[in-house]
N, CA, C and O atoms as CSV, one atom per row, in Angstrom:
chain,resi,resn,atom,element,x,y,z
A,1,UNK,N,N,32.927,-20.710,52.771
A,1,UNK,CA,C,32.059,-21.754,52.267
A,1,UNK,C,C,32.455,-22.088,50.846
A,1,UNK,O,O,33.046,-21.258,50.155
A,2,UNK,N,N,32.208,-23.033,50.495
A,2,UNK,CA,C,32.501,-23.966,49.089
A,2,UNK,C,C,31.773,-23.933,48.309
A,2,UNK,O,O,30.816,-24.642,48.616
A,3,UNK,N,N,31.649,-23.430,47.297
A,3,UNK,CA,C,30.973,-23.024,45.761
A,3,UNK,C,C,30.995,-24.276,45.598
A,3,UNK,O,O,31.949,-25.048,45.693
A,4,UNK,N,N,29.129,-24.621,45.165
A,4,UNK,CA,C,28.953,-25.679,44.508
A,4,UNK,C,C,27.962,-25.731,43.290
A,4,UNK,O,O,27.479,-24.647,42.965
A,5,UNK,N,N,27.616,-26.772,42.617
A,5,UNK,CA,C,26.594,-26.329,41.593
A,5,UNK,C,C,24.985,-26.024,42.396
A,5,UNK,O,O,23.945,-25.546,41.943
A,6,UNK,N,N,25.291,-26.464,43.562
A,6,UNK,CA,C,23.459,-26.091,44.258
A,6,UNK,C,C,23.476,-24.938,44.794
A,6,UNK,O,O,22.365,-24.415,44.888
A,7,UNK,N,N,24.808,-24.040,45.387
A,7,UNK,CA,C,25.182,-23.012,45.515
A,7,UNK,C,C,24.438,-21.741,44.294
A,7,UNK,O,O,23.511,-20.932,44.297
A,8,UNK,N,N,25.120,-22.035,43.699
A,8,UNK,CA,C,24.462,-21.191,42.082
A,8,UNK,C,C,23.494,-21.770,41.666
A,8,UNK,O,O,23.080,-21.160,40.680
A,9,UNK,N,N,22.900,-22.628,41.883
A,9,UNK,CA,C,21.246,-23.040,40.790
A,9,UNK,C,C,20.474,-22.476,41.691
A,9,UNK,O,O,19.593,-21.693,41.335
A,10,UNK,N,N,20.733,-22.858,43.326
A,10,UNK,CA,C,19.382,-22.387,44.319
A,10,UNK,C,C,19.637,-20.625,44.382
A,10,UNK,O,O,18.563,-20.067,44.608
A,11,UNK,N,N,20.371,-20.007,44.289
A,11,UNK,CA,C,20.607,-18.535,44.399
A,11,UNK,C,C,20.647,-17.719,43.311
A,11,UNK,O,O,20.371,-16.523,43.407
A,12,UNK,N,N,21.116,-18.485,41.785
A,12,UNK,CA,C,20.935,-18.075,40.789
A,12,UNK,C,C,21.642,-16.582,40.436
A,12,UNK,O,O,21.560,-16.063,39.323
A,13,UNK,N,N,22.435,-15.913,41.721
A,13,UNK,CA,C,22.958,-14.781,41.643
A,13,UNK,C,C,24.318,-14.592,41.475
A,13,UNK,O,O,24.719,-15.371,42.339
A,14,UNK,N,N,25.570,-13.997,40.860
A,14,UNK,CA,C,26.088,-14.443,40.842
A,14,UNK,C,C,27.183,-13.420,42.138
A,14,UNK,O,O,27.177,-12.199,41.979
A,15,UNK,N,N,27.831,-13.865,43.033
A,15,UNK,CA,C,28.405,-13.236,44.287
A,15,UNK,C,C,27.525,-13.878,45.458
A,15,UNK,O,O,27.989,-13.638,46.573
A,16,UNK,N,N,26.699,-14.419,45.450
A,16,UNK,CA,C,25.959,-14.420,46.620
A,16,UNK,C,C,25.765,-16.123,46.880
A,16,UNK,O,O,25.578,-17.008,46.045
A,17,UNK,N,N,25.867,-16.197,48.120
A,17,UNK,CA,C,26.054,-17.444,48.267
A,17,UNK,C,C,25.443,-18.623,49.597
A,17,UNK,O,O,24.739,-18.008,50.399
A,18,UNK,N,N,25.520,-19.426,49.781
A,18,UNK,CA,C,24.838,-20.174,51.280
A,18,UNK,C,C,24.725,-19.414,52.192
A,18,UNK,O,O,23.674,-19.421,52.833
A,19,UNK,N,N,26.178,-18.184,52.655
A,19,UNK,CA,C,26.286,-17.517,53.405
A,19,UNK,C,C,25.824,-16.956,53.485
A,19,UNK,O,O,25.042,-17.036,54.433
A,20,UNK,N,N,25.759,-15.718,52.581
A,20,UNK,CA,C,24.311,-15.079,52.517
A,20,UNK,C,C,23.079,-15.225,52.786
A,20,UNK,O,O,22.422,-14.251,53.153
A,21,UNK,N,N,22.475,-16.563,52.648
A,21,UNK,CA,C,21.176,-16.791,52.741
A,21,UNK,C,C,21.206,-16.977,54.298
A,21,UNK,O,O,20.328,-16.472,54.998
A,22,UNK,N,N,22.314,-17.770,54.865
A,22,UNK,CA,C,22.020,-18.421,56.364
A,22,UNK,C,C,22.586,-17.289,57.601
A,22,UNK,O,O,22.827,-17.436,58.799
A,23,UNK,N,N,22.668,-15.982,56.568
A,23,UNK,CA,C,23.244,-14.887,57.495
A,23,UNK,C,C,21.980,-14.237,57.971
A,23,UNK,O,O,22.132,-13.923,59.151
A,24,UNK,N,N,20.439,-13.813,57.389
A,24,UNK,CA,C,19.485,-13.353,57.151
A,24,UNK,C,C,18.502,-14.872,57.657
A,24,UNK,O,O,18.943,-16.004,57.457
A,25,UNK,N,N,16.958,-14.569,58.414
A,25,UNK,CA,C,16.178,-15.457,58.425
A,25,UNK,C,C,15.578,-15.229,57.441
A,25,UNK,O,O,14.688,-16.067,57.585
A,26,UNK,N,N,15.222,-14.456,55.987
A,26,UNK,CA,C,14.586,-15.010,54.956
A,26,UNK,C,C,15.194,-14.215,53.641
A,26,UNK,O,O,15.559,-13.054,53.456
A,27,UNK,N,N,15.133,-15.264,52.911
A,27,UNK,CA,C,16.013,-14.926,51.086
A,27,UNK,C,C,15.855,-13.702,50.970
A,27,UNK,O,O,14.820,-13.100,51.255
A,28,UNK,N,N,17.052,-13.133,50.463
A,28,UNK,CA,C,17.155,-11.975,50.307
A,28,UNK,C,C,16.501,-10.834,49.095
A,28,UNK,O,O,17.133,-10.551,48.077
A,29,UNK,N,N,15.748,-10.517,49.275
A,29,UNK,CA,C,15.065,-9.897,48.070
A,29,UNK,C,C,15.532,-9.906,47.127
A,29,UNK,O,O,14.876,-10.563,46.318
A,30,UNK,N,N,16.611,-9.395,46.647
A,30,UNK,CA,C,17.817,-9.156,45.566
A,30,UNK,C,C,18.127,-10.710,45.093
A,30,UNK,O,O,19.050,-10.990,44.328
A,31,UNK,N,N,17.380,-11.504,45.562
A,31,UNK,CA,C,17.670,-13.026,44.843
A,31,UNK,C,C,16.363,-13.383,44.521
A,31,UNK,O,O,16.347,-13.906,43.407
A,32,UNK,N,N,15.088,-13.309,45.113
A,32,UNK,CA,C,14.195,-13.635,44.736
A,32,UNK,C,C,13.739,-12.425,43.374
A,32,UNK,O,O,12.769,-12.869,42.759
A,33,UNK,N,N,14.170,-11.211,42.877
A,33,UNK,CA,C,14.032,-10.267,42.079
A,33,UNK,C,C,14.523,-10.953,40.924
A,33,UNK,O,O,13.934,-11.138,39.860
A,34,UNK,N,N,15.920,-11.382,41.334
A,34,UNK,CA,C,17.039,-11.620,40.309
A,34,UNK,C,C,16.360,-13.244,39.651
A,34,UNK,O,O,16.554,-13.534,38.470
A,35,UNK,N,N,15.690,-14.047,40.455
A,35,UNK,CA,C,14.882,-15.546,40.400
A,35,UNK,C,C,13.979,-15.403,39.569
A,35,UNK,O,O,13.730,-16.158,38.629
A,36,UNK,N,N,13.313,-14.211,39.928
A,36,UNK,CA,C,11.863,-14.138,38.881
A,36,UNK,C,C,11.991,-13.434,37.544
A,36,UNK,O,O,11.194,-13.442,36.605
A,37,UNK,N,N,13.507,-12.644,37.687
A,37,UNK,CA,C,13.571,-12.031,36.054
A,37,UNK,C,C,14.131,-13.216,35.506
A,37,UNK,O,O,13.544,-13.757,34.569
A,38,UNK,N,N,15.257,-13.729,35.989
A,38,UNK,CA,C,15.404,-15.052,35.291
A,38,UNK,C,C,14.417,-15.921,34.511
A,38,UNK,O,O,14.624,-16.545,33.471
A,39,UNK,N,N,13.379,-15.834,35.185
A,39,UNK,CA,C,12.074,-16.972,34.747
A,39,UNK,C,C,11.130,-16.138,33.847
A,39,UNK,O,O,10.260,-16.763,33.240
A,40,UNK,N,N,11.201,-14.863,33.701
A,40,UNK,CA,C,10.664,-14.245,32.792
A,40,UNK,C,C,11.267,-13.877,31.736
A,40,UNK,O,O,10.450,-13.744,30.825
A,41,UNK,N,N,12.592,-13.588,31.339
A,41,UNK,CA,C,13.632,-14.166,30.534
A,41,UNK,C,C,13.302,-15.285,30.103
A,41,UNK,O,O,12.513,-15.341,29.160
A,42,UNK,N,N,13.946,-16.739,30.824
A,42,UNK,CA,C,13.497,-17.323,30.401
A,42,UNK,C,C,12.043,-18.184,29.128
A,42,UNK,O,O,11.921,-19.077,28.290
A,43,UNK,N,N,11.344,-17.208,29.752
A,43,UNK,CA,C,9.806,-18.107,29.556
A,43,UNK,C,C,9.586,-17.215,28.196
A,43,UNK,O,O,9.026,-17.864,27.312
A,44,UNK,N,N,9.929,-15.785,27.823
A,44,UNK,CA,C,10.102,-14.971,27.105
A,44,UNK,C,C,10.903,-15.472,25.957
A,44,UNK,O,O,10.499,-15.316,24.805
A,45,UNK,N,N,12.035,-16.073,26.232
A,45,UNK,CA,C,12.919,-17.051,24.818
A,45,UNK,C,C,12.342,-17.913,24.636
A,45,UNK,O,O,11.934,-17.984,23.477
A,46,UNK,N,N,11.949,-19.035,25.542
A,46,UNK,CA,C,10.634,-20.339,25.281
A,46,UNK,C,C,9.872,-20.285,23.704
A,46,UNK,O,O,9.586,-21.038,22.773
A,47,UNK,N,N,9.746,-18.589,24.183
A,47,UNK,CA,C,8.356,-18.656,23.257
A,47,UNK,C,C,8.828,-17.458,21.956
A,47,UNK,O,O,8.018,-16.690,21.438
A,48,UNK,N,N,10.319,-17.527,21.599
A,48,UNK,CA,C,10.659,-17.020,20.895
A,48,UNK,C,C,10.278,-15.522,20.134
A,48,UNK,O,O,9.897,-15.192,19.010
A,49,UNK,N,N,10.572,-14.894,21.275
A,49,UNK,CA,C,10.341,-12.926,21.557
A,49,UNK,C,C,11.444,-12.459,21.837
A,49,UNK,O,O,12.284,-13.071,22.497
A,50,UNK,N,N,11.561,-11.564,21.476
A,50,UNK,CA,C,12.598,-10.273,21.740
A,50,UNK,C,C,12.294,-9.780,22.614
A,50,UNK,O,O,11.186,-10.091,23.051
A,51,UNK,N,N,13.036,-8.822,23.295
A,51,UNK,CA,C,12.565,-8.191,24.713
A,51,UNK,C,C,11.632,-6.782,24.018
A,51,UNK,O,O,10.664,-6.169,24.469
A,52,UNK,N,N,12.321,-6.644,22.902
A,52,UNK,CA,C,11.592,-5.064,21.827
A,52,UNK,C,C,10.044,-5.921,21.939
A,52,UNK,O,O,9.145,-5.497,22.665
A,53,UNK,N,N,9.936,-6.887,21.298
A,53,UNK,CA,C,8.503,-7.165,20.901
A,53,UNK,C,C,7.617,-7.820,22.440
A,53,UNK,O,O,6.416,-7.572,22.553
A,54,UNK,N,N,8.052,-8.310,23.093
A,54,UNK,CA,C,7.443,-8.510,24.949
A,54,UNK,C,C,7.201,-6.981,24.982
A,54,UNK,O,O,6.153,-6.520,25.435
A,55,UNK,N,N,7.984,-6.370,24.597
A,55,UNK,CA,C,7.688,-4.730,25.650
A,55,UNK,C,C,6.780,-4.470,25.153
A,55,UNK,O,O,5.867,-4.259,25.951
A,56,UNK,N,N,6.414,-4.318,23.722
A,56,UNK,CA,C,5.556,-3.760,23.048
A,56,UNK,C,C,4.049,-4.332,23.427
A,56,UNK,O,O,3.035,-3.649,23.574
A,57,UNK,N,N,4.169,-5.701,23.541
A,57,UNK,CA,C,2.774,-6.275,23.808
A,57,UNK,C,C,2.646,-6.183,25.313
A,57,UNK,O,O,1.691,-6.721,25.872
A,58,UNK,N,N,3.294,-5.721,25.788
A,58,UNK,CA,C,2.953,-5.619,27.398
A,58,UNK,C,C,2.482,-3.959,27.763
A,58,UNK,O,O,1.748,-3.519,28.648
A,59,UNK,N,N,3.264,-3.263,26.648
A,59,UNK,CA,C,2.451,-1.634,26.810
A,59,UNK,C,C,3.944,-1.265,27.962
A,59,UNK,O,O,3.741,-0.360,28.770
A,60,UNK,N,N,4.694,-1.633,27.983
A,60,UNK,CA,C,5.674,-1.262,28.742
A,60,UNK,C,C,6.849,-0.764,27.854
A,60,UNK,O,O,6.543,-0.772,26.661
A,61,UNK,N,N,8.280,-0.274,28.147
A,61,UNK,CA,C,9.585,0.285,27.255
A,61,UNK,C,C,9.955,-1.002,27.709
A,61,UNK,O,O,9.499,-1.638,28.659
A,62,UNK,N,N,11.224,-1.427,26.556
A,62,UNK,CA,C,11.938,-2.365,26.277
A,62,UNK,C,C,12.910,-2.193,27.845
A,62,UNK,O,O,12.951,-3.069,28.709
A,63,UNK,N,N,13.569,-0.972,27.910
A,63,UNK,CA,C,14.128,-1.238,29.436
A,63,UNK,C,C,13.455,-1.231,30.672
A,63,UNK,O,O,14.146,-1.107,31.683
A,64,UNK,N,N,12.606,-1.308,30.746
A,64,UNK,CA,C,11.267,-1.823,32.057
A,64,UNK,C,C,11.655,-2.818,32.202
A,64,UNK,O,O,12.403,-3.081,33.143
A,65,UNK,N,N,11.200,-3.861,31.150
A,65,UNK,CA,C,11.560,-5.201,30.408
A,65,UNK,C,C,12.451,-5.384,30.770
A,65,UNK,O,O,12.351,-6.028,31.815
A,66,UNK,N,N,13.763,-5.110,30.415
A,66,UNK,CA,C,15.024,-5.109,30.596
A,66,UNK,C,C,15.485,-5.360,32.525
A,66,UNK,O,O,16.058,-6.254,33.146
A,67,UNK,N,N,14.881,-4.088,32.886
A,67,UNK,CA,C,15.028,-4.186,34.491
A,67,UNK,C,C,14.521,-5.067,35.618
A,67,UNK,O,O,14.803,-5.105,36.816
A,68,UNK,N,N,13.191,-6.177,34.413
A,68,UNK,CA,C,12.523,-6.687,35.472
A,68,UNK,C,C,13.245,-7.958,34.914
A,68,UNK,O,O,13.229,-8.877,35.733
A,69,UNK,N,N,13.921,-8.276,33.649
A,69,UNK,CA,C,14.652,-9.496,33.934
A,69,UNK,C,C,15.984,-9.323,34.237
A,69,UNK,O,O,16.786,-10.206,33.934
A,70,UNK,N,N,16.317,-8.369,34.762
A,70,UNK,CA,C,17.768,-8.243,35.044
A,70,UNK,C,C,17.682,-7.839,36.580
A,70,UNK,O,O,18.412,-7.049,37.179
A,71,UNK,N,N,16.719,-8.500,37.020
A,71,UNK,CA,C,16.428,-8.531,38.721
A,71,UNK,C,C,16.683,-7.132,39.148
A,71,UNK,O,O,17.164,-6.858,40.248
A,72,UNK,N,N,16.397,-6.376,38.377
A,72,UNK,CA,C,16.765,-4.689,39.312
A,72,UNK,C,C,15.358,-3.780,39.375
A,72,UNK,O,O,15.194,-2.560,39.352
A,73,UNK,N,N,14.390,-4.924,39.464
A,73,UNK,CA,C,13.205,-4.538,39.950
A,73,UNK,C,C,12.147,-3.581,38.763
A,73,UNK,O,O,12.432,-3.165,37.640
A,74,UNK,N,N,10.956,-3.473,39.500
A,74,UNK,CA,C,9.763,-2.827,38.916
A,74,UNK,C,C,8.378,-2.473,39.749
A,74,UNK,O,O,8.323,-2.242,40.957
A,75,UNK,N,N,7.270,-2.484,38.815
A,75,UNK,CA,C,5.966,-2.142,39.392
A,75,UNK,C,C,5.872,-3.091,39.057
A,75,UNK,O,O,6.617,-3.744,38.326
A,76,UNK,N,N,4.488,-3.463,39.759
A,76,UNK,CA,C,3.360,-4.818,39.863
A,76,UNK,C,C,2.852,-4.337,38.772
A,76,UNK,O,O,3.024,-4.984,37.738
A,77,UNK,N,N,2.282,-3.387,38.740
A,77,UNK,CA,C,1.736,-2.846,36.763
A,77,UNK,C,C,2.357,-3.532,35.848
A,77,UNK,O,O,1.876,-4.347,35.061
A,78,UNK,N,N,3.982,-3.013,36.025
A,78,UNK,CA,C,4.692,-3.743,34.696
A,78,UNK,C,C,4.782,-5.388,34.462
A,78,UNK,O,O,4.801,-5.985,33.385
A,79,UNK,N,N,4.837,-5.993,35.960
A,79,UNK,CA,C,4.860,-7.319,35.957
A,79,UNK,C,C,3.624,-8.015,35.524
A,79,UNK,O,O,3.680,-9.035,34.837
A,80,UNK,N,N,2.274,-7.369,35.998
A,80,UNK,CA,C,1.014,-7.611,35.601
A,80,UNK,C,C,1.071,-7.431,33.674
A,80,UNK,O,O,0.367,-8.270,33.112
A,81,UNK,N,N,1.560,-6.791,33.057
A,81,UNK,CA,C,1.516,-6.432,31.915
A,81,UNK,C,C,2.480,-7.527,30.977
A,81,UNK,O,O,2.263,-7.874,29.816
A,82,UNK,N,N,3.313,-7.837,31.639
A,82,UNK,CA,C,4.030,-8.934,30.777
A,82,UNK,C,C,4.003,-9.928,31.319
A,82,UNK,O,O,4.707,-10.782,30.781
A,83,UNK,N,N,3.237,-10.382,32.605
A,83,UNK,CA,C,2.504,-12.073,32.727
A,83,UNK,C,C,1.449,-11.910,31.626
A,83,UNK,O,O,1.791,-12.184,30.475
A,84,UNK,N,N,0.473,-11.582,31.814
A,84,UNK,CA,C,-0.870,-11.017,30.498
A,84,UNK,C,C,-0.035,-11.036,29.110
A,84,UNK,O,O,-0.392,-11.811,28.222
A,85,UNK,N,N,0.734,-10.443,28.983
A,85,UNK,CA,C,1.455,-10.568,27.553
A,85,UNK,C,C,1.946,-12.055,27.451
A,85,UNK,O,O,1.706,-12.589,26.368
A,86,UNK,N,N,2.420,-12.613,28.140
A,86,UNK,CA,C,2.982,-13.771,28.046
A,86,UNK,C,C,2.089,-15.122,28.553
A,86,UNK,O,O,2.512,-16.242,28.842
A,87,UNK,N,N,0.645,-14.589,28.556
A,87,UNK,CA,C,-0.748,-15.395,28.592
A,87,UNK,C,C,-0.772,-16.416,30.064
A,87,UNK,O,O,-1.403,-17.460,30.231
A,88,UNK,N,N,-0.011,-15.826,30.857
A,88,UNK,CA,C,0.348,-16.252,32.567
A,88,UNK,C,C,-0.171,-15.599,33.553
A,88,UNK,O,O,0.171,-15.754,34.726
A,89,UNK,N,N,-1.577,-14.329,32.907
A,89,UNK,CA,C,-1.697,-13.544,34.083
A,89,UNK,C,C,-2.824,-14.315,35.353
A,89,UNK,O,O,-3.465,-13.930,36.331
A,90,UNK,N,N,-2.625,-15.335,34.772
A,90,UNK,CA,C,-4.202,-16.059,35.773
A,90,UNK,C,C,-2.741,-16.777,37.018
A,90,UNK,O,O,-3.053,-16.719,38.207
A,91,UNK,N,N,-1.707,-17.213,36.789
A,91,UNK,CA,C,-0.827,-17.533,37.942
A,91,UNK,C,C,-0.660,-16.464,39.072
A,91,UNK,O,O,-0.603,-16.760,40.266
A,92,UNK,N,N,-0.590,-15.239,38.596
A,92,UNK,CA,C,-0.327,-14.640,39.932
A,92,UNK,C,C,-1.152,-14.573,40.784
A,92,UNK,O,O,-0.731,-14.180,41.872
A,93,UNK,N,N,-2.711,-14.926,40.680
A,93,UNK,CA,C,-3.631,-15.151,41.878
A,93,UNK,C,C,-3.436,-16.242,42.427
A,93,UNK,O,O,-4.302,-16.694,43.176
A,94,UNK,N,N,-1.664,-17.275,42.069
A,94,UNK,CA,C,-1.462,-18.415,43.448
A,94,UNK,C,C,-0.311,-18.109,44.016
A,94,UNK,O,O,0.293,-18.907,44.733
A,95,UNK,N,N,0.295,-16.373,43.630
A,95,UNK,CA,C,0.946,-16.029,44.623
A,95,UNK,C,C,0.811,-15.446,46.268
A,95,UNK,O,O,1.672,-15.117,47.084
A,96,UNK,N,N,-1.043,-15.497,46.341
A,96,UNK,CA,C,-1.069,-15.016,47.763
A,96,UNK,C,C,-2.305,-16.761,47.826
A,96,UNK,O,O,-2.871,-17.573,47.094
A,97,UNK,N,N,-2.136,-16.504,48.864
A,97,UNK,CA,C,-4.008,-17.975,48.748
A,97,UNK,C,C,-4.992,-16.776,49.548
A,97,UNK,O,O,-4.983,-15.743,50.217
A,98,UNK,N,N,-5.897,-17.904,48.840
A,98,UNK,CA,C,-7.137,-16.890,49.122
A,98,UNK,C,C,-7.594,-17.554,50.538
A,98,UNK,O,O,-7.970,-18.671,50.891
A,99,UNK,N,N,-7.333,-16.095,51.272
A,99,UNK,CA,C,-7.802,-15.855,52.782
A,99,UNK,C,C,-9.142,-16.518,53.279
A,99,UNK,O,O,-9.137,-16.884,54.454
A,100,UNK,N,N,-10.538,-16.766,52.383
A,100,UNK,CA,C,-11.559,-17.253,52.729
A,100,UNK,C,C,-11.863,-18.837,52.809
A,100,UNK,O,O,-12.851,-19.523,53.071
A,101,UNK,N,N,-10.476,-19.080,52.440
A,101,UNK,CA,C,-10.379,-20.729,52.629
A,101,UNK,C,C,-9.692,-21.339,53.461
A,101,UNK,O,O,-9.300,-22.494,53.294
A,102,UNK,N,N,-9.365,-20.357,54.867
A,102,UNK,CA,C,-8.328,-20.904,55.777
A,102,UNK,C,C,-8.874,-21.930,56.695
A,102,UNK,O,O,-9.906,-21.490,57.201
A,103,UNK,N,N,-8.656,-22.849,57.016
A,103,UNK,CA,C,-8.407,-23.519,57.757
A,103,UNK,C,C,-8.617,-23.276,59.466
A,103,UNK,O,O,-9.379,-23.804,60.276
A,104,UNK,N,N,-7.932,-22.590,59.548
A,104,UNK,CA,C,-7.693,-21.938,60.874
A,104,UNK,C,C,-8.385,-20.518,61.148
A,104,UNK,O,O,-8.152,-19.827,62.140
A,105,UNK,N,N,-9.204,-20.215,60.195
A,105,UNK,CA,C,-10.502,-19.086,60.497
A,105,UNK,C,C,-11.712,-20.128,60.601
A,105,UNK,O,O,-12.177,-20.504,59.525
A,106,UNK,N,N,-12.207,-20.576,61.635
A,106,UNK,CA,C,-13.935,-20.754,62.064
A,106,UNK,C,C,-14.807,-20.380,60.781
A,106,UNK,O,O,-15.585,-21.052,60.105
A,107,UNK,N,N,-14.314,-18.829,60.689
A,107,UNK,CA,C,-15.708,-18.196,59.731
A,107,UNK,C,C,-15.509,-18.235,58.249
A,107,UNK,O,O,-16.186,-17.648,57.405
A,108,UNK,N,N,-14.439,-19.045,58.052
A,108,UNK,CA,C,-13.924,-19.151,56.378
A,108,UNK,C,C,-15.205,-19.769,56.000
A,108,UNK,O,O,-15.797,-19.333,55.013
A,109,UNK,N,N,-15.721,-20.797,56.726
A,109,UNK,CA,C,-15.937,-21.958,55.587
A,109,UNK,C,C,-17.391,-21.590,55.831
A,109,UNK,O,O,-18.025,-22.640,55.716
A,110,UNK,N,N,-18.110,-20.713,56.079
A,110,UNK,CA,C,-19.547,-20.030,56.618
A,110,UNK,C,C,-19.925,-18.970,55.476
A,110,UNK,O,O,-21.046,-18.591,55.137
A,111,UNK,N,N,-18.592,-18.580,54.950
A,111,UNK,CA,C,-18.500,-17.590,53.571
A,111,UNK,C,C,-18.748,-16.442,53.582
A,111,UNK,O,O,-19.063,-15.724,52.633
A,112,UNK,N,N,-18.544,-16.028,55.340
A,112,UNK,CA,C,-18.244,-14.657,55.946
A,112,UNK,C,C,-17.131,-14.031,55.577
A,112,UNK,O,O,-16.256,-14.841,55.883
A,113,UNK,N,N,-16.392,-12.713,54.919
A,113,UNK,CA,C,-15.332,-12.502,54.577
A,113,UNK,C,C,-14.643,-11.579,56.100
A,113,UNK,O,O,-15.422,-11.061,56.901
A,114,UNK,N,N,-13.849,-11.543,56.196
A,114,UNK,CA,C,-13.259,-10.531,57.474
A,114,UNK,C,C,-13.176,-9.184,56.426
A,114,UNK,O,O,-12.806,-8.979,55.269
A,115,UNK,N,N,-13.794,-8.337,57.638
A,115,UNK,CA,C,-13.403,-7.023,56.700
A,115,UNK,C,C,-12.074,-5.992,57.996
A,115,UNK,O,O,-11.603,-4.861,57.875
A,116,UNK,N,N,-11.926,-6.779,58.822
A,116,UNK,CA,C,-11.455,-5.693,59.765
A,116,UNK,C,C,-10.138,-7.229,60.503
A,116,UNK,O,O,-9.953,-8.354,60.037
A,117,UNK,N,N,-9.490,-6.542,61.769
A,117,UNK,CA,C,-8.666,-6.982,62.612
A,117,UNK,C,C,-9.196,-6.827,63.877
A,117,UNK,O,O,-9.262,-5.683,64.327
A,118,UNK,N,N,-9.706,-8.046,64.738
A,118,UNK,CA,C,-10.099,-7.098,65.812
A,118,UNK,C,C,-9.175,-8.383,66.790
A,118,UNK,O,O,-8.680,-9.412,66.330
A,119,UNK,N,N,-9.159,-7.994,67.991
A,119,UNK,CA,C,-8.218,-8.849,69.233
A,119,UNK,C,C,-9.098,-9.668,70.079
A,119,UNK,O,O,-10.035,-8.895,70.281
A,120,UNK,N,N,-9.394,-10.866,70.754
A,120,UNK,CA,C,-10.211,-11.084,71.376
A,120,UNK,C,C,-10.134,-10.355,72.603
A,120,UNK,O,O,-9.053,-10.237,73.179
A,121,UNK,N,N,-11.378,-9.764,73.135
A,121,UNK,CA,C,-11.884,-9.473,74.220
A,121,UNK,C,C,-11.113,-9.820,75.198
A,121,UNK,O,O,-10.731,-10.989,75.249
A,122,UNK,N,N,-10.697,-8.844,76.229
A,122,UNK,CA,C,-9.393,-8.734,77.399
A,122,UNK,C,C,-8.131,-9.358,76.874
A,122,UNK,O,O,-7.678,-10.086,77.758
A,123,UNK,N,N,-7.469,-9.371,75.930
A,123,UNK,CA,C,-6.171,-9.355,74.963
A,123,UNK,C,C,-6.215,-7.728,74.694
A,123,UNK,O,O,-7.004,-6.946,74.163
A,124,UNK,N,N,-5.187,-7.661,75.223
A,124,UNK,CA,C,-4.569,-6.019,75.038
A,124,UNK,C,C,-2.820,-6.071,75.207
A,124,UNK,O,O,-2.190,-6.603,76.121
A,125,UNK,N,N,-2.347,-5.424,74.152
A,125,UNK,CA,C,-1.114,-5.495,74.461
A,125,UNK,C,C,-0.893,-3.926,75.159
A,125,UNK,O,O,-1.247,-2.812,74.775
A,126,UNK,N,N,-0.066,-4.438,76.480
A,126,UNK,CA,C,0.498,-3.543,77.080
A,126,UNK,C,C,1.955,-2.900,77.410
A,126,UNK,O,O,2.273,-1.903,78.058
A,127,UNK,N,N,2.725,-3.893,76.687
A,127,UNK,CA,C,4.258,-4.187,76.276
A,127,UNK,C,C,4.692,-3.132,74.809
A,127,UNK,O,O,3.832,-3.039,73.933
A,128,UNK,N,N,5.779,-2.524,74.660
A,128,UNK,CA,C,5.683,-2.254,72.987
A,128,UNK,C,C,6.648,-3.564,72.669
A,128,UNK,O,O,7.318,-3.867,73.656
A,129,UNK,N,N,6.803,-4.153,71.861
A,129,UNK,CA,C,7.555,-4.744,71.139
A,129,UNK,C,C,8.734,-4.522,71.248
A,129,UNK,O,O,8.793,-3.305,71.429
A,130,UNK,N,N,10.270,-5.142,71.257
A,130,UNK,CA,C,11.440,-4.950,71.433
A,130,UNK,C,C,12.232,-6.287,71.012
A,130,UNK,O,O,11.987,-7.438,71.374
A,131,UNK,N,N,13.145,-5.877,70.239
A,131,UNK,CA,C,14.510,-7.296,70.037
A,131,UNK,C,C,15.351,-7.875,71.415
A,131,UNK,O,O,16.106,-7.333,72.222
A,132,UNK,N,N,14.940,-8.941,71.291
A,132,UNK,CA,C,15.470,-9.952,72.905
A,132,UNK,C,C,17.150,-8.859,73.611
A,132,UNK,O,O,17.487,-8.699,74.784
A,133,UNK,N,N,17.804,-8.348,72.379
A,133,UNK,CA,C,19.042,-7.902,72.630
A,133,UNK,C,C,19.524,-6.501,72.668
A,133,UNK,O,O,20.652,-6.126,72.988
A,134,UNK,N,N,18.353,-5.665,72.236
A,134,UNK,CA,C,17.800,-4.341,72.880
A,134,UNK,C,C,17.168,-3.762,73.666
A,134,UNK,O,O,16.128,-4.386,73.871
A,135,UNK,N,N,17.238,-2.739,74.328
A,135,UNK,CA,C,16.112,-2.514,75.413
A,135,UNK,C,C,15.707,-1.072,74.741
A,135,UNK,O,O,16.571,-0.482,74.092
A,136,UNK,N,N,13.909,-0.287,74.947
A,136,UNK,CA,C,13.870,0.919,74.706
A,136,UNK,C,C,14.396,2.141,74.720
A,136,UNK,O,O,13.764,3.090,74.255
C-alpha cells in the first residue's frame, strides 16, 4: 500500500498503516493510545506547560506523563488527573453516553435505571458460541 498524507494524519503512528487498520475489524489499540497522548501533548503545549509542571498539578511523576503521551499507556487515575489538571475533566463523561437515555430501552425514558441483565422469557442459549471457521 501507498503512504499518503491521510495514511499518517488518520493513524498518527509512525510504521503502521491502512493495512493495518483493514487487517483487524477495529483500530488497533496501540493507535488509539498513541491518538490520545498525542492530543494530550498537544493540548498540554496549547497552554504552555512542561510535562515537569502538568505532572505536578496532576499529582502524577513526570514519566506517567511522559507514558501517557507517548501512547505507551496508563491508569484511568492518571488520565483522570491530568484531564482535571488541564480543566477537561467534565469531557470524559462523553466518552461513554449515558445508558438512561437510550432510545431503544422502553424503560429509559420512565427514569427506571436497569440494575441487572436479564433474557426474555423462553430465550435461552443452548449453543456455546464458536468462530464460523472453528469447531469445539
Amino acid at each position: 500500500m501507498k503512504h499518503n498524507r491521510y495514511t499518517n494524519a488518520f493513524f498518527g503512528v509512525k510504521g503502521l498503516t491502512m493495512t493495518h487498520y483493514m487487517e483487524t475489524p477495529h483500530r488497533p489499540i496501540a493507535v488509539t493510545l498513541a491518538s490520545l497522548g498525542q492530543r494530550v501533548e498537544a493540548y498540554r503545549i496549547s497552554r504552555n506547560l512542561k510535562q515537569a509542571e502538568l505532572a505536578e498539578m496532576s499529582g502524577i511523576s513526570r514519566s506517567t506523563l511522559a507514558r501517557i503521551e507517548g501512547g505507551k499507556g496508563g491508569t484511568i487515575d492518571s488520565l483522570v488527573r491530568v484531564m482535571r489538571a488541564l480543566e477537561l475533566e467534565d469531557r470524559l463523561l462523553e466518552i461513554v453516553p449515558d445508558a438512561t437515555l437510550s432510545p431503544l430501552d422502553p424503560r429509559s425514558d420512565k427514569g427506571k435505571t436497569r440494575q441487572r441483565v436479564r433474557r426474555p422469557e423462553g430465550e435461552i442459549e443452548t449453543e456455546e458460541w464458536t468462530w464460523d471457521d472453528k469447531t469445539p
